[in-house]
N, C-alpha and C positions, 0 to 999 in steps of 0.2 A: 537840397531840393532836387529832385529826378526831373528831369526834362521830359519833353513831351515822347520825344523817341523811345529812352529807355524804357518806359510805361508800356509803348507799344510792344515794345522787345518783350517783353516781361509775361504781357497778356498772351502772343502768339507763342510763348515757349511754355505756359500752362493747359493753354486747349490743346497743342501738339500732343502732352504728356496725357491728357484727359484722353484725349481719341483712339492712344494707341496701347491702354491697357484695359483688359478684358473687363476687370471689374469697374460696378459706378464708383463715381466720385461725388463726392461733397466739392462742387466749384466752388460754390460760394465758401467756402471753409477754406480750401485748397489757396483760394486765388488770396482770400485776405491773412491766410499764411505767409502765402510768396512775398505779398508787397511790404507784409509786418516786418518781417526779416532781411529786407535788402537795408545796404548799409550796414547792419549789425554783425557784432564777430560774434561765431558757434558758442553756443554755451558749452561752457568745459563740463565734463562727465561728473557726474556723482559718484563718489566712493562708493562700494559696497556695504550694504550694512553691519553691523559686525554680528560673527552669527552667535546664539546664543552659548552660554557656558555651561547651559543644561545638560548633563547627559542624555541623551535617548536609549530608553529600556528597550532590551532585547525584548525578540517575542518570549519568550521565558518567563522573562522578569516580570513581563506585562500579567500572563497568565497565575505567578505565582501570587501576587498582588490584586488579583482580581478574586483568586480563591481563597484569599485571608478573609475574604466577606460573610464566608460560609461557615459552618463552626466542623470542629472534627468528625462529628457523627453523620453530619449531611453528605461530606465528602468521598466517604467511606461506603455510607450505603447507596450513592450514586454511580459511583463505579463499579461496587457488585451488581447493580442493579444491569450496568452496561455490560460488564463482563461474563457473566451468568446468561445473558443475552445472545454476545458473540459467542460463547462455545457450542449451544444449544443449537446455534443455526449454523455453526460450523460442524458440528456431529451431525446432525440432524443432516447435510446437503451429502456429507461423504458415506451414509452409512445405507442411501438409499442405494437401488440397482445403480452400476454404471457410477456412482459418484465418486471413483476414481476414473476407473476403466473409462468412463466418458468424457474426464475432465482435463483437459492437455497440461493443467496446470500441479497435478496433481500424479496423474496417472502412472505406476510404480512400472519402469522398466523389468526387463533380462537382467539380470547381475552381469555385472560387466565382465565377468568368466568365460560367460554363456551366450557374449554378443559375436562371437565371431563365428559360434556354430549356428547361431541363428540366420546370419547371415550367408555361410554355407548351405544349410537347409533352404535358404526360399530360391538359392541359386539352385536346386537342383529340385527346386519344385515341391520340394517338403513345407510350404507355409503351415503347415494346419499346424505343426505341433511345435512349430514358434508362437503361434498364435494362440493355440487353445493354455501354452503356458502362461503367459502374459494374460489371459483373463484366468485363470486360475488364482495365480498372484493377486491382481485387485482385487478379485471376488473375497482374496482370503481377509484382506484389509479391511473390505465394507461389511464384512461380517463381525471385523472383531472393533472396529472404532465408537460403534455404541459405548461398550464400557467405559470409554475416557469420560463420560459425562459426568458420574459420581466424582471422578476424582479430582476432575478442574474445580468442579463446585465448591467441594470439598477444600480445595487450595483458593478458591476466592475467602471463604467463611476465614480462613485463617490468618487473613492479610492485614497488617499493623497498619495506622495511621503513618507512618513513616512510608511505608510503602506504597499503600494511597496517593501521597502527594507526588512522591516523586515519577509515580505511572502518568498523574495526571497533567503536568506537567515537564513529560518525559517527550520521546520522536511519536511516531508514529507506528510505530511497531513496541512500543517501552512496557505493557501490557504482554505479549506476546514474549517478549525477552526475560518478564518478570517466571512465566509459567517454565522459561526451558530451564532457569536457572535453580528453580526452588520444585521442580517437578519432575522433570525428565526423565531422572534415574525410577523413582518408585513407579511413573506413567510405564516406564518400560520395563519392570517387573512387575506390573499385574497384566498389560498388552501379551507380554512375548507366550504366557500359556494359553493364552483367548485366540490367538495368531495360528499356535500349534494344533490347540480345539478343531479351527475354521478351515485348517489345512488338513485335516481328514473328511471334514463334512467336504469340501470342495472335490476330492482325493487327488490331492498337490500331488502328495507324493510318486503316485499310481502314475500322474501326469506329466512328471519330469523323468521318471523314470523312462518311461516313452520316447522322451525327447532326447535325453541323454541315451538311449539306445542307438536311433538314428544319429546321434553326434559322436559317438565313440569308434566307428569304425575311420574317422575322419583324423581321429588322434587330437582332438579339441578337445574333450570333455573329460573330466575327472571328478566322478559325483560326492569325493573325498572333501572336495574344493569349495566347494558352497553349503553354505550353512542358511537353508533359505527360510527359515523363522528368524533369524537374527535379521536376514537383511529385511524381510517385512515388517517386522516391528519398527524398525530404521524408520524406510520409505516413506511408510503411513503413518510413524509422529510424525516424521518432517511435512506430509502434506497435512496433516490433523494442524502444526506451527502455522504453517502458511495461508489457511483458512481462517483460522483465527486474525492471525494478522491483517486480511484483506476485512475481515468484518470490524475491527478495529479502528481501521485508517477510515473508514465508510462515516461511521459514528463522528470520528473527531473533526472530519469535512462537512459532514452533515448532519448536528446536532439531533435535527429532530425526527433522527431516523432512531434517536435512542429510546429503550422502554422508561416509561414514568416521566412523569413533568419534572422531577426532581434532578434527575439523568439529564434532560435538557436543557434543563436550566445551565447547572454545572458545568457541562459542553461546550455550551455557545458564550459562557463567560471566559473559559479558556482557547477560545477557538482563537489562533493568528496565523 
């Protein structure tokens, strides 16, 4: 039995504790704590629980598992449905004015031959014809990226159930990696005469010659040395890739940015 004092003790060292923290208190909870618990020893800790032996599925696993719901054929034409999608508005943003030229992400430099006389040139006051090269260059790229649109098409229409799955539960670019892998070479034999076409319409040639006239007395330039429909067909698949990709990643973040309820459905069952 506590004595009168200790009670006393007990009470003035709970209102201390009450008055001197910022938040309310429950006293009356607080108080018939303190006096429940005098006398008594601390209850010993609890074990932790033990934790389950379940495995936890990858996001992966969660995805492939969610898409065994669907049957082959749904999967299949939901992802053309997405992917037919993303090229179209990836052709379609690079092919208008500027949709290199304007694009930082995209936009086809100087071959790096030709960077050090362009550099020379705007030191001595020559920009124009660093510059009118470089829109030349893009200009040739948005003239000829149209054409990729038949062919991606054309390479979705062709795409197995195997491939299907694995895109769709692939990264975020596994789409993208599917086209450079099964595309690239034939994308860059019907591009590179479309490239050569757009480089007379633009007159590349007419153009760098120009520039390589003002770089040649500097001892930089060697028009032997750049092959510049190869390096444009390069530049603008790789920005034509990386368009894609970015309208890829979009889709698989945000389902119902995809064309067809079938598409979103598919999407947002694989989205982790």
């Amino acid at each position: 039995m506590m004595s009168r004092h200790m009670i006393q003790n007990v009470l003035f060292s709970l209102i201390a504790l009450a008055a001197s923290n910022a938040h309310a208190f429950d006293f009356g909870g607080l108080l018939d704590k303190g006096l429940g618990n005098l006398g008594k020893s601390s209850p010993q800790k609890s074990e932790p629980a033990a934790s389950s032996s379940t495995p936890v599925k990858t996001g992966a696993e969660k995805s492939a598992t969610n898409l065994a719901s669907f049957s082959n054929n749904d999967q299949i034409a939901s992802l053309k449905q997405a992917l037919i999608q993303g090229a179209e508005t990836a052709v379609a943003n690079l092919s208008k004015e500027n949709g290199y030229l304007g694009n930082d992400k995209v936009r086809i430099p100087l071959p790096e031959s030709l960077q050090k006389a362009d550099g020379l040139l705007r030191k001595f006051g020559m920009a124009k014809y660093a510059d009118d090269l470089t829109t030349s260059i893009n200009r040739a790229a948005e003239a000829a990226v149209p054409e990729a649109k038949d062919l991606l098409v054309g390479a979705v229409n062709k795409m197995t159930v195997e491939d299907a799955q694995g895109i769709l539960t692939g990264g975020n670019d596994a789409a993208t990696q599917y086209f450079r892998k099964n595309t690239e070479a034939a994308l860059a034999g019907k591009f590179k005469p479309i490239v050569a076409t757009s480089m007379q319409k633009v007159k590349l040639a007419e153009t760098y010659d120009q520039f390589a006239e003002k770089g040649v007395p500097f001892g930089l330039i060697d028009k032997r040395d750049t092959k510049m429909d190869d390096f444009i067909t390069r530049k603008a698949m790789d920005g034509l890739f990386l368009m894609m990709a970015e309208q890829e990643k979009v889709i698989r973040a945000n389902p119902l940015e995809a064309t067809g309820n079938l598409a979103k459905k598919i999407f947002s069952a694989i989205k982790f």
